[in-house]
C-alpha positions as MATLAB code, in Angstrom:
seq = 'XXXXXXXXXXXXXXXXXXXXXXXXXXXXXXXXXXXXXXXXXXXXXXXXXXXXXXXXXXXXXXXXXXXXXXXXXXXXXXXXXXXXXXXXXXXXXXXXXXXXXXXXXXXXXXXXXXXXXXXXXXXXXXXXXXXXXXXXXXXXXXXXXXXXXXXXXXXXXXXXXXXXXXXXXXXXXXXXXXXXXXXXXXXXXXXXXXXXXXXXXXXXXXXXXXXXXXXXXXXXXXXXXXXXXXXXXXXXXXXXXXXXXXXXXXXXXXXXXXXXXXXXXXXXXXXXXXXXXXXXXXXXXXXXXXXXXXXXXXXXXXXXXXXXXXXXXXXXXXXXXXXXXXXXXXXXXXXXXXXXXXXXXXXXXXXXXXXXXXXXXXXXXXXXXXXXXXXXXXXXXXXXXXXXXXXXXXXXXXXXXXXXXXXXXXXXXXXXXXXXXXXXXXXXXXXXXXXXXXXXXXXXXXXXXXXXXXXXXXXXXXXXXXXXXXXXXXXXXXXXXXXXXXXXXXXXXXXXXXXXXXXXXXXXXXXXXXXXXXXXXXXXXXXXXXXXXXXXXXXXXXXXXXXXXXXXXXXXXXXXXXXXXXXXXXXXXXXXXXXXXXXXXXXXXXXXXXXXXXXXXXXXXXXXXXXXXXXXXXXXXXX';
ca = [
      25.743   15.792    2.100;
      23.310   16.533    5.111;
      20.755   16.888    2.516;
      21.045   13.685    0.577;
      20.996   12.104    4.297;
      18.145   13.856    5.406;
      16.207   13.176    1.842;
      17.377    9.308    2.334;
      16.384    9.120    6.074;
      12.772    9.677    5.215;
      12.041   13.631    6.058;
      10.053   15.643    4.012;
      10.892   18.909    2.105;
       9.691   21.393    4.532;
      11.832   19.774    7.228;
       9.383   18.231    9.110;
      10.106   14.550    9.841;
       8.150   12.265    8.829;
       6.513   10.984   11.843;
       5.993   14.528   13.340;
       2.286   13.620   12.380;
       2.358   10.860   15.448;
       5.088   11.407   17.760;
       6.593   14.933   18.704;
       9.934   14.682   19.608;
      13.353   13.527   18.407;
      13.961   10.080   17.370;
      16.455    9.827   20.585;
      13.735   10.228   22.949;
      10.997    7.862   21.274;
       9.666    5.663   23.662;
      10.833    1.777   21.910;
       8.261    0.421   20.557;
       7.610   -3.572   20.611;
       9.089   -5.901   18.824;
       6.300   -7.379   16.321;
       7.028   -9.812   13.823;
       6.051  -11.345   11.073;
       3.696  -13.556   12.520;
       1.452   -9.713   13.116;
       1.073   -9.702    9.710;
      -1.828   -8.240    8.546;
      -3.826   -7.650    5.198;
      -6.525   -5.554    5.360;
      -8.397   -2.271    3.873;
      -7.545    0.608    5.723;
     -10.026    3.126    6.511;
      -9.721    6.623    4.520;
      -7.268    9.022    5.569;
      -8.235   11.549    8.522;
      -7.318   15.154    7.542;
      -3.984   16.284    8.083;
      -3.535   19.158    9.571;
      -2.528   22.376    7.848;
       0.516   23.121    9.368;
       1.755   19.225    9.032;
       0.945   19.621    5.280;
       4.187   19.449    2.778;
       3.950   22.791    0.861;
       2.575   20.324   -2.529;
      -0.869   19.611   -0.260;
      -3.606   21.482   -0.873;
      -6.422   21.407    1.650;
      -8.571   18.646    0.911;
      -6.329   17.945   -2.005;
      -4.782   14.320   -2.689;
      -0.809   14.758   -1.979;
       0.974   15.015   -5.711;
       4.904   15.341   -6.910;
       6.052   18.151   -4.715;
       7.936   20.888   -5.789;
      11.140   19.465   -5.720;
      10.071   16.197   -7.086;
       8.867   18.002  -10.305;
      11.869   20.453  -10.596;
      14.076   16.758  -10.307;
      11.869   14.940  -12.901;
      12.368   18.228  -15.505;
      16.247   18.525  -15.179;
      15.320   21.479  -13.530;
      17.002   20.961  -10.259;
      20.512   19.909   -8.666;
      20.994   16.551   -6.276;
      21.478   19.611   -3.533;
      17.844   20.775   -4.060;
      16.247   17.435   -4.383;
      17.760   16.066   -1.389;
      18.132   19.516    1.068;
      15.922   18.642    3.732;
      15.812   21.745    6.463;
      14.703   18.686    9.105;
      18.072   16.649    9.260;
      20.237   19.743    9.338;
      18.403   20.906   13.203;
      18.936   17.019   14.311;
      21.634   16.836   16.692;
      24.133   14.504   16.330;
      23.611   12.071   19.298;
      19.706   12.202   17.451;
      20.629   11.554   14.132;
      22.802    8.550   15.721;
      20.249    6.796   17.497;
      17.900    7.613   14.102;
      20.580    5.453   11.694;
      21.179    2.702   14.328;
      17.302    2.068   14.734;
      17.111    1.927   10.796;
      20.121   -0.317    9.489;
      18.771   -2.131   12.778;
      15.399   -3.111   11.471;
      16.681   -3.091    7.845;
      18.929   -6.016    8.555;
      16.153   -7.621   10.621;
      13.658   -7.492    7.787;
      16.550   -8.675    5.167;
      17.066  -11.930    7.234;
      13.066  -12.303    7.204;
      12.400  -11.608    3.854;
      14.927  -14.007    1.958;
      13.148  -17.095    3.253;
       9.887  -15.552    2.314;
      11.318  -14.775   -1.721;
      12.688  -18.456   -1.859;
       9.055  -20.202   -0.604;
       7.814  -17.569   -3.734;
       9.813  -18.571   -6.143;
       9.060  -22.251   -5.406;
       5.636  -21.069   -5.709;
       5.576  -19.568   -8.860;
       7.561  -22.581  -10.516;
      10.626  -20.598  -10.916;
      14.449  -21.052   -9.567;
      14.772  -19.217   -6.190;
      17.917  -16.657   -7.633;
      15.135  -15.247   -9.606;
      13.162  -14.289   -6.815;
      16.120  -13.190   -4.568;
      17.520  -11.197   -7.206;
      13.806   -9.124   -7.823;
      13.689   -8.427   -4.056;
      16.889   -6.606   -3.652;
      16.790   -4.772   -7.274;
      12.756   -3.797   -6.640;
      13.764   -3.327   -2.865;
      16.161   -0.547   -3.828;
      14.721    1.437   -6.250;
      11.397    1.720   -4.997;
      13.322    2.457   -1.151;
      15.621    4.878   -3.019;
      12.796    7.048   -5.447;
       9.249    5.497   -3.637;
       6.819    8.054   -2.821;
       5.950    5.805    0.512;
       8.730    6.008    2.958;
       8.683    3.193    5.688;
       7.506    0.636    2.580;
       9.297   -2.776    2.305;
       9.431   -3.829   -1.534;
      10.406   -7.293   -3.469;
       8.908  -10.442   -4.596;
       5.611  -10.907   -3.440;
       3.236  -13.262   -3.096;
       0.544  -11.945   -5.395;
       3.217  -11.783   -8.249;
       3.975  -15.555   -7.392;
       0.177  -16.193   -7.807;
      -0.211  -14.401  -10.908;
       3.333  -16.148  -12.497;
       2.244  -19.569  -11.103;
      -0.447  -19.515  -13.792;
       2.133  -18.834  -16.797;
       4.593  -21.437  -15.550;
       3.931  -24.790  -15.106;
       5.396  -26.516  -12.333;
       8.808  -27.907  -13.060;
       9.919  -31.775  -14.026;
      12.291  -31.663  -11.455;
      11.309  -29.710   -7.917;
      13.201  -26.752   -7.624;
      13.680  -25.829  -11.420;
      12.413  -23.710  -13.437;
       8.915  -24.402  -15.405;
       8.911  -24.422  -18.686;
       8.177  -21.161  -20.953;
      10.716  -19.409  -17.849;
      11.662  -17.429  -21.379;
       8.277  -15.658  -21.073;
       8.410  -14.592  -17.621;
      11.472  -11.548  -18.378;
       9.544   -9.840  -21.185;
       6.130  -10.031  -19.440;
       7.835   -8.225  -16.008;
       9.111   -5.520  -18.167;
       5.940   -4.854  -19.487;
       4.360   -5.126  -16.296;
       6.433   -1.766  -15.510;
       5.632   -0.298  -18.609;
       1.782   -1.030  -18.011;
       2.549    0.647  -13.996;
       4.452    4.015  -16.118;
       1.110    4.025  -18.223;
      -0.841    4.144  -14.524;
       1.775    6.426  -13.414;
       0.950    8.564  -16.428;
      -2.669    8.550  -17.056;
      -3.017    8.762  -13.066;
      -5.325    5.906  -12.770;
      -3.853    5.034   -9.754;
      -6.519    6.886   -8.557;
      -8.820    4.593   -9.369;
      -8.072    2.115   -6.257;
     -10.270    4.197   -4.476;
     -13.457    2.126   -5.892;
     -12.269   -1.019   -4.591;
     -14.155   -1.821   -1.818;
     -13.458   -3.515    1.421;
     -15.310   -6.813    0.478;
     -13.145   -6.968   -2.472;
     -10.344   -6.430   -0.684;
     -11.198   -9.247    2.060;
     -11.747  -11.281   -0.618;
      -8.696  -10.808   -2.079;
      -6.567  -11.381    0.979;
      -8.373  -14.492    1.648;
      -7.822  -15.728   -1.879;
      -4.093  -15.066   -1.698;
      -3.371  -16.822    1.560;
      -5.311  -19.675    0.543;
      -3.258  -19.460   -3.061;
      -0.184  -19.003   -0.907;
      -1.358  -21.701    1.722;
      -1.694  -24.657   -0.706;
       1.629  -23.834   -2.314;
       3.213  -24.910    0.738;
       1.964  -28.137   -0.118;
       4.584  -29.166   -2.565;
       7.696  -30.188   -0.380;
       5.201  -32.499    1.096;
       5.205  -34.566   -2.832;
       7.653  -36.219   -4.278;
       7.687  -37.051   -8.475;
       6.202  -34.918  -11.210;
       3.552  -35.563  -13.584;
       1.619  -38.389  -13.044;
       4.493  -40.033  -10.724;
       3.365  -37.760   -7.831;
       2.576  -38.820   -4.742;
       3.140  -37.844   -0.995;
       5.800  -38.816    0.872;
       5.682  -41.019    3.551;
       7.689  -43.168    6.424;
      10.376  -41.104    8.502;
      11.169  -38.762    6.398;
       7.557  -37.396    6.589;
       7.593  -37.480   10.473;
      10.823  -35.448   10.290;
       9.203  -32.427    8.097;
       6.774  -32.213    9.988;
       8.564  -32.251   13.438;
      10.377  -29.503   11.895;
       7.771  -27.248   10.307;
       6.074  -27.711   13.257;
       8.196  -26.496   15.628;
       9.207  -23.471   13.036;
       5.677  -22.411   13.260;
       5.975  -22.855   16.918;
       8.748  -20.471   17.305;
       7.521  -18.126   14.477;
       4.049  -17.824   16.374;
       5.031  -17.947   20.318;
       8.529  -16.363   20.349;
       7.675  -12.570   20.059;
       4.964  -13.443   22.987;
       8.063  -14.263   25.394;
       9.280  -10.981   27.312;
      12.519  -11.736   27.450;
      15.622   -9.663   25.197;
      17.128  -12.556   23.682;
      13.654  -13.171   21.957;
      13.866   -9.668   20.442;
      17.453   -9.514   18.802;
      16.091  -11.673   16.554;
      13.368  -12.154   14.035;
      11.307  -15.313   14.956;
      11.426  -16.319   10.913;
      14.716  -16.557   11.292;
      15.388  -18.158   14.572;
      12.634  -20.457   13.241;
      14.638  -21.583   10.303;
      18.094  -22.149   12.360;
      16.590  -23.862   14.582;
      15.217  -26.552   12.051;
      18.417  -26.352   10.663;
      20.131  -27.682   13.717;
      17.125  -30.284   14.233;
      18.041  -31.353   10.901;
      21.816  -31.520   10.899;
      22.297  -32.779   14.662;
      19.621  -34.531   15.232;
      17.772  -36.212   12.554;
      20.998  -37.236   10.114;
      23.236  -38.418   12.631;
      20.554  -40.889   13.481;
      20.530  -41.667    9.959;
      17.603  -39.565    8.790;
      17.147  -36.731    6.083;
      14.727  -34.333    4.621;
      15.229  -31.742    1.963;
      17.125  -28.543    1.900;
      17.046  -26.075   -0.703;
      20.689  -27.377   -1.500;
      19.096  -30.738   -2.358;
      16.099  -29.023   -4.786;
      18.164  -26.491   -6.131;
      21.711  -25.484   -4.716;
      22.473  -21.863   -4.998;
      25.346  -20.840   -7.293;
      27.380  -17.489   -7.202;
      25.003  -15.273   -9.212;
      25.231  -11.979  -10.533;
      22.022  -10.471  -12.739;
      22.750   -9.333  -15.765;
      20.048   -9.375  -19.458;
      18.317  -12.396  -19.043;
      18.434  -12.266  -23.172;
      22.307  -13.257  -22.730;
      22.115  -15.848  -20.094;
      22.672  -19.378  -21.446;
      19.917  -21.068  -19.239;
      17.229  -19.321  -21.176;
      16.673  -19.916  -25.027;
      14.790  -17.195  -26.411;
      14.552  -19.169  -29.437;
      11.158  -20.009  -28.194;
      10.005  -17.180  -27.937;
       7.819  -16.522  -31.329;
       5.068  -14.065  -32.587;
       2.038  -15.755  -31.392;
       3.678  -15.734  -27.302;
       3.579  -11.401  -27.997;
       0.228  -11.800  -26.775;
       0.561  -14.204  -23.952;
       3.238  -11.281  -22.845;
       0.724   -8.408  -22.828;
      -1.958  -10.069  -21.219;
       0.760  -11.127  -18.071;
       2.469   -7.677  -17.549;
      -1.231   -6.288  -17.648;
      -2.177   -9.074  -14.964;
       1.273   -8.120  -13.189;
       0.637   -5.096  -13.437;
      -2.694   -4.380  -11.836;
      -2.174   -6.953   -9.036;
       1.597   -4.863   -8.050;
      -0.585   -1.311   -8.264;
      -3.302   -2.852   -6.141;
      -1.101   -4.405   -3.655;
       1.436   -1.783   -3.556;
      -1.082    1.663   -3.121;
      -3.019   -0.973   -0.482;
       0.528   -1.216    1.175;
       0.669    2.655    1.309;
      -2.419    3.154    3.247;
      -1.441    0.602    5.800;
       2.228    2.539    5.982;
       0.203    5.742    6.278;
      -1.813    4.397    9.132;
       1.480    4.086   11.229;
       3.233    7.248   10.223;
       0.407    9.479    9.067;
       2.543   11.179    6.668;
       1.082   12.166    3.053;
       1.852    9.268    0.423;
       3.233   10.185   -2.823;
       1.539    7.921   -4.703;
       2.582    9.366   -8.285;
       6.404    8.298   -7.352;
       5.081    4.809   -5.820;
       3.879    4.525   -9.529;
       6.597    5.361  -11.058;
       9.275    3.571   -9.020;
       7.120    0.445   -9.010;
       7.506    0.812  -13.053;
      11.150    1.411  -13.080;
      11.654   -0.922  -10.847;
       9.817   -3.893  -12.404;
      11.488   -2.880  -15.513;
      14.624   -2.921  -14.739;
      14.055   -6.561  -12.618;
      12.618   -7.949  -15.702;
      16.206   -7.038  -17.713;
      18.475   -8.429  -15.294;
      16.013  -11.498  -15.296;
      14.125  -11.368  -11.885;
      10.528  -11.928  -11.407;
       9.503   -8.761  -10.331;
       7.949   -7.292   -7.480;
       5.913   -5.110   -5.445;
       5.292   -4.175   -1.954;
       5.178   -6.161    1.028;
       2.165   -5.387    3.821;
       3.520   -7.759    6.234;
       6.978   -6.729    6.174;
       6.284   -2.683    5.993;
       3.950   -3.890    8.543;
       6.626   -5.047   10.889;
       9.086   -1.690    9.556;
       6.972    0.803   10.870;
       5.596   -0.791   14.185;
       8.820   -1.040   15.233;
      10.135    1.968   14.579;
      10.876    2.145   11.120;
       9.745    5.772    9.247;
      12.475    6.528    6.454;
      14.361    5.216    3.354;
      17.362    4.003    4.993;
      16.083    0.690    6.589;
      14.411   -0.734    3.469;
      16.981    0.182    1.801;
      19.565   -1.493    4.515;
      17.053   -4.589    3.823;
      17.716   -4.640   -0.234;
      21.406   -4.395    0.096;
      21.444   -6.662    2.558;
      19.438   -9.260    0.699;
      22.193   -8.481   -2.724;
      24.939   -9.349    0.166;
      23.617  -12.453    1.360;
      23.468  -13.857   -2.796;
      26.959  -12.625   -3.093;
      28.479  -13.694   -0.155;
      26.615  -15.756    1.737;
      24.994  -17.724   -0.754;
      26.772  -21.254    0.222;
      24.698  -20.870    3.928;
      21.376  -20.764    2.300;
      21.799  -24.414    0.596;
      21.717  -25.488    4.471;
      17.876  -24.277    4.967;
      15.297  -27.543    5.019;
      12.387  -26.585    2.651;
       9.796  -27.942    5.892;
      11.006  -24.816    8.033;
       9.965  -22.863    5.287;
       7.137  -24.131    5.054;
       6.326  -23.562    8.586;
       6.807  -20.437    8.216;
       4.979  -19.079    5.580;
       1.592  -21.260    6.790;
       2.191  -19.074    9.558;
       1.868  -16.262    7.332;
      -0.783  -17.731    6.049;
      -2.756  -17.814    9.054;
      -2.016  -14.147    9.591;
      -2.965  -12.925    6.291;
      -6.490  -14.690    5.853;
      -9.099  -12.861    7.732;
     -10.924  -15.402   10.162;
     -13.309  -13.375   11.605;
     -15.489  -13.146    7.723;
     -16.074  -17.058    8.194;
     -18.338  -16.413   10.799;
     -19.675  -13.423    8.690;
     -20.374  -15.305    6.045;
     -22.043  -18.162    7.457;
     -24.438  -15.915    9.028;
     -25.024  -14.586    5.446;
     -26.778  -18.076    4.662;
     -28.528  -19.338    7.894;
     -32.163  -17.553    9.251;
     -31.857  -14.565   11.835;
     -33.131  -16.500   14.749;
     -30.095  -19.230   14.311;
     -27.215  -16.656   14.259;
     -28.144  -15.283   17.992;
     -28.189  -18.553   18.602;
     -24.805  -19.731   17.665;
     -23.537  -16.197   18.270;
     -23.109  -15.106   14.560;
     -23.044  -11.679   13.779;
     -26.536  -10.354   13.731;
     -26.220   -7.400   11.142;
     -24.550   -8.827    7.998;
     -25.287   -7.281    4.472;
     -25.020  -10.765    2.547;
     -24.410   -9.212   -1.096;
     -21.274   -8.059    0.770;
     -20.290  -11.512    1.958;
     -21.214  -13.128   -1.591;
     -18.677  -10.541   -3.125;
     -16.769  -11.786   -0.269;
     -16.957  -15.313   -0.796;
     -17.084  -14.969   -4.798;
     -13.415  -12.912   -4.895;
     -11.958  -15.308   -2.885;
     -12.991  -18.604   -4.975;
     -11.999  -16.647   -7.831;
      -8.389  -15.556   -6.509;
      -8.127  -19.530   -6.068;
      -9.668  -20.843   -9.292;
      -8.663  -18.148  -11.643;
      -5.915  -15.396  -10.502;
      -6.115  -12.164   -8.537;
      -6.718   -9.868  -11.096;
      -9.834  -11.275  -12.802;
     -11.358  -11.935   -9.223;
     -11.111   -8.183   -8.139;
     -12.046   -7.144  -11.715;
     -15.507   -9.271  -11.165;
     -15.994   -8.285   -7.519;
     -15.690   -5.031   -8.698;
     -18.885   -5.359  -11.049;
     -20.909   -6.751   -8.481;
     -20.258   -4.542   -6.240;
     -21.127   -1.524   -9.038;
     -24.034   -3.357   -9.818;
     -24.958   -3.376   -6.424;
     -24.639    0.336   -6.053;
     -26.593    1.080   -9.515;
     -28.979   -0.926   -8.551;
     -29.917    0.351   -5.074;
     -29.167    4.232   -6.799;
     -31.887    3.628   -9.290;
     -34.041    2.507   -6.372;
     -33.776    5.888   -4.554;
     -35.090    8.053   -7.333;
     -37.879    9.964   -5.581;
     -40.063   12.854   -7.800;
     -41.982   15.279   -5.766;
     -45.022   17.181   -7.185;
     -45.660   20.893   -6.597;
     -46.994   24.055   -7.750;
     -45.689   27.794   -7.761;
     -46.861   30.582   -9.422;
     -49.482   28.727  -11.987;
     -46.577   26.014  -13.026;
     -46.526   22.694  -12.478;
     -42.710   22.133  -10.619;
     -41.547   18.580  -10.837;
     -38.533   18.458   -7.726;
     -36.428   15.311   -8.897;
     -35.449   13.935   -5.933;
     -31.934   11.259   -6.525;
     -29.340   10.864   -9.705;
     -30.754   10.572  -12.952;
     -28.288    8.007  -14.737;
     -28.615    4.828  -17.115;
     -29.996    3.512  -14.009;
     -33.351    5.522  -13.690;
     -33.381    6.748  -17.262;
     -35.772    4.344  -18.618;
     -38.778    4.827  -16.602;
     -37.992    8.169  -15.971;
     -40.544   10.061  -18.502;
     -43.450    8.000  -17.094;
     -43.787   10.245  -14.090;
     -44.883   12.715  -15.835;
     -48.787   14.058  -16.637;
     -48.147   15.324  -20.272;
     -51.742   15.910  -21.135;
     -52.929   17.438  -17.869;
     -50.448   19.721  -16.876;
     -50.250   23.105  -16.938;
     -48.780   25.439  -20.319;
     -45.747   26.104  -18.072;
     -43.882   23.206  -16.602;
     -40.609   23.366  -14.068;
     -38.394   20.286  -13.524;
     -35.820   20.911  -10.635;
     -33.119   18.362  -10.327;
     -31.022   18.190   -7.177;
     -27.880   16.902   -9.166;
     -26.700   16.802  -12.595;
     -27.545   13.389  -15.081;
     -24.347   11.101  -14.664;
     -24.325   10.282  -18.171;
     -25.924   10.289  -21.672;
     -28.674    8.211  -20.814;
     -29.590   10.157  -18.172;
     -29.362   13.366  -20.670;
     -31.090   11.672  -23.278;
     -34.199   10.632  -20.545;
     -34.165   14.700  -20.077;
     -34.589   15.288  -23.414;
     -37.098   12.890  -23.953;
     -39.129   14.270  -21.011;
     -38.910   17.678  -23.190;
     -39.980   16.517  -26.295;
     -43.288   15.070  -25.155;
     -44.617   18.221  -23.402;
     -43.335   19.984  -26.452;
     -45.285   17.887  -28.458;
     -48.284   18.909  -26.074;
     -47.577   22.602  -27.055;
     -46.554   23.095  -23.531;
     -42.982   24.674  -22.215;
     -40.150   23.207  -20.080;
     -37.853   25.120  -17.774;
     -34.946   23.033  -16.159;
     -33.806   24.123  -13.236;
     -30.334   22.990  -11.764;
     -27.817   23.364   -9.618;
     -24.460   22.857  -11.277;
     -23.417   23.994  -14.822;
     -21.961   20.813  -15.673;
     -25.674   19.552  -16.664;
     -24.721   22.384  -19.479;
     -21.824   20.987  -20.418;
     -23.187   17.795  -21.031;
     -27.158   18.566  -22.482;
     -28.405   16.066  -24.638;
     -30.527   19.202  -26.422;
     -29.917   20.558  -29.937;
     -29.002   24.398  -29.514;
     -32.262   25.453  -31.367;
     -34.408   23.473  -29.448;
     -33.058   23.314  -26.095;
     -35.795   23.828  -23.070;
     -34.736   26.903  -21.215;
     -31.917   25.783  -18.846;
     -31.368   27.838  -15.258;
     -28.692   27.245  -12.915;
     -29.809   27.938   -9.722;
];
């Protein structure tokens, strides 16, 4: 039993807890840290991990090797192991008691914390992606648990997320009547569950790996895009009607929204900033959202006003998830042959926006803890997770930057508190359901524009205006002088994109610029040096010989006046075939020229890879 507690508390298997990395000593004697909240929120490429140190590596890590499934983890998914083996953790077992304590209170601490801040945050989603708000609650506590239970990240706050809301906002049209859901709501089940099937293909193939090419303009780009997606979503309350009967609202009842997403952004913003302990017991989200609800219920209706509440768009019911293929809202009826493909193309989108978002979320967890990510179980839990949410007719989900942001400044480093959060959040729709009809749709919109202005990154405005205007005007209106402006096009480019179009096919095409960009300024660095040595002409190839440089490579070359004997040295191996096939082009004009070839290299792997026929192959040395 210590085991399971110490496997669920967050340590890892060589008993070393798992923010040994950053703080030595027990979790008693921790100085507190701050409060933050979720108006810290940040979104934003972290740099590459530093080193970790050899004898703070779990015994899976390798020295410069990227942390895999440990031993226990592989022994669990084989059969091969007992619940004792894959939860003994050395670590929890040398706590002492009064430690272990203060460890548990600090967790179920934040994890209720975090519940009460994410439920308003899954209900402004699933308005946002044109879908009832159950749905959304119901894929934060299921993807909440399972990835907090079996995650590779520990410290990492899962459910519905913005980008999925994004990315589902495009399949679903918005509603007839505000609060329902959009029609086609059939599609949205099937096209989750693939989504996790697509994220057990990642987890498989390990092309998870692949995140590492995104680059940091992409990634601005994409966190601009999404809070201006999530941003003008917050919009809606503000119309009344559907169709071509919309139209803003107007009179009082406008006056008394905004009074009272005003003064939730108010609190949400400027509470945390007050040093005083009441401020602290409680999120500001949700002191923000009571306090609108009082404005709303003693103050504005007794004077004979009234806005909306979530009661008034859509009143929450006792719910329990179950197949969404037996529920009598949906009619799968509708569902036919020629939708299969409208399916596969959604999970995929799904699915490469929750991998994305979800491996992004582990760096920024990793820059608080410094701990070794698993990111083989992130996979796979994401995919289980998102599987199962999509049978028991939730949205789906991935991880949550802001929230884990909030988790880990303040303390949070192991399973239990996330976890605390998810079963908190499956409480709350079970119990306390009838409270949550109360909430006016204004305060939460207050408070996610406060998100909003968290998540978008101000200071690239000023980088990318000084992208477009001459040197001599950005000293002087105090623009940043050294700005690469390809950079701030991909910028500006991923984030119209992430607007116009969705997330996935704006990173996809800031991805090609930006590989353009690099095979572009490769080709340009291609240098060949001319030499002699022992009667030979030696060609040094200076650069990467690739599709790139391939095409003009054989006219640097003096087949008629050189020398019987001719050397090529390269300093690294051609990339691809049309590097190998610019080689062997090279070697067929001098042989035409009765004159020999020797290729000198470095690495076999130009071996491995020759573009030669066997019989009449240049002689090859690896140096």
């Amino acid at each position: 039993m210590l085991g399971i507690c110490g496997r669920f508390c967050g340590f890892w298997p060589d008993g070393r807890p798992a923010r040994e990395a950053k703080y030595v000593g027990s979790p008693a004697s921790r100085p507190p840290a701050p409060f933050v909240d979720i108006g810290k929120m940040q979104m934003a490429a972290v740099p590459a991990d530093p080193p970790i140190p050899e004898k703070a590596k779990p015994r899976a890590v390798q020295a410069g090797a990227e942390p895999e499934l440990d031993e226990n983890w592989m022994k669990w998914l084989t059969g091969a192991s007992t619940v004792e083996e894959f939860f003994d953790i050395e670590g929890w077992r040398q706590m002492t008691t009064a430690e272990k304590a203060a460890f548990v209170k600090t967790e179920v601490a934040l994890g209720i914390t975090i519940c009460f801040a994410q439920i308003p945050e899954s209900v402004a989603f699933a308005f946002m992606a044109h879908i009832k708000p159950p749905v959304a609650i119901h894929a934060a506590w299921v993807v909440g648990l399972i990835c907090s239970l079996f995650g590779g990240r520990t410290g990492m706050v899962n459910g519905a997320e913005g980008a999925f809301a994004a990315i589902i906002a495009t399949l679903i049209p918005a509603p007839t009547e505000p609060g329902g859901n959009g029609e086609g709501i059939e599609l949205l089940f099937p096209s989750v569950m693939v989504c996790g099937c697509f994220m057990l293909v990642i987890w498989i193939t390990g092309s998870y790996k692949f995140i590492s090419l995104v680059p940091a303009s992409v990634m601005l780009g994409f966190c601009n895009g999404l809070a201006i997606v999530i941003g003008w979503s917050q919009l809606h309350p503000f119309q009344e009607g559907h169709g071509d009967q919309k139209h803003w609202i107007g009179g009082a009842k406008l006056w008394c929204m905004l009074v009272e997403m005003i003064i939730a952004m108010l609190i949400m913003e400027f509470l945390p900033k007050i040093p005083l302990k009441v401020a602290k017991l409680l999120p500001s989200s949700l002191l923000a959202i009571i306090s609108s609800v009082f404005i709303e219920f003693a103050i504005v209706r007794p004077i004979g006003g009234r806005t909306d509440v979530i009661g008034d768009v859509q009143e929450f019911t006792l719910t329990y998830p179950y197949p969404f293929f037996l529920n009598p809202d949906y009619n799968m009826s509708l569902i036919g042959s020629e939708d299969f493909g409208k399916i596969l193309v959604q999970g995929l989108l799904l699915a490469i926006a929750g991998i994305v978002q979800g491996l992004l979320t582990t760096e920024v967890v990793y820059d608080f803890l410094k701990t070794p990510t698993n990111r083989i179980a992130v996979c796979l839990s994401a995919g289980v997770a998102n599987v199962v949410s999509g049978f028991l007719g939730g949205m789906g989900g991935d991880a949550m930057i802001g929230l884990s942001t909030i988790n880990c400044l303040n303390g949070g480093r192991g399973r239990l508190g996330p976890t605390v959060t998810a079963l908190g959040i499956a409480t709350c729709m079970f119990g306390a359901y009838p409270l949550l009809n109360f909430i006016p749709v204004a305060s939460l919109a207050g408070v996610m524009i406060v998100v909003v202005l968290h998540t978008f990154k101000w200071f690239s405005v000023p980088m990318v205006i000084a992208s477009v205007v001459p040197p001599n005007m950005r000293e002087s209106l105090h623009l940043p002088t050294k700005v690469d402006r390809l950079d701030m096009l991909i910028v500006a480019t991923v984030t119209t994109l992430v607007v116009v179009l969705n997330l996935v096919y704006a990173v996809g095409v800031g991805l090609v610029m930006a590989s353009l960009r690099y095979a572009w300024e490769s080709s340009q660095e291609m240098k060949i040096e001319e030499t002699w040595e022992d009667g030979a002409k030696v060609y040094i190839v200076h650069g990467v010989l690739f599709f790139g440089t391939s095409m003009r490579f054989h006219t640097n070359f003096d087949y008629a006046g050189d020398p019987d004997e001719v050397k090529i040295k390269l300093e690294a191996a051609p990339l691809d075939y049309s590097g190998n096939t610019a080689l062997a082009k090279v070697e067929g004009l001098y042989r035409k020229e009765g004159k020999r070839v020797t290729i000198i290299f470095g690495t076999p792997s130009f071996i491995k890879a020759s573009a030669f026929d066997e019989a009449d192959s240049p002689r090859v040395i690896v140096a």
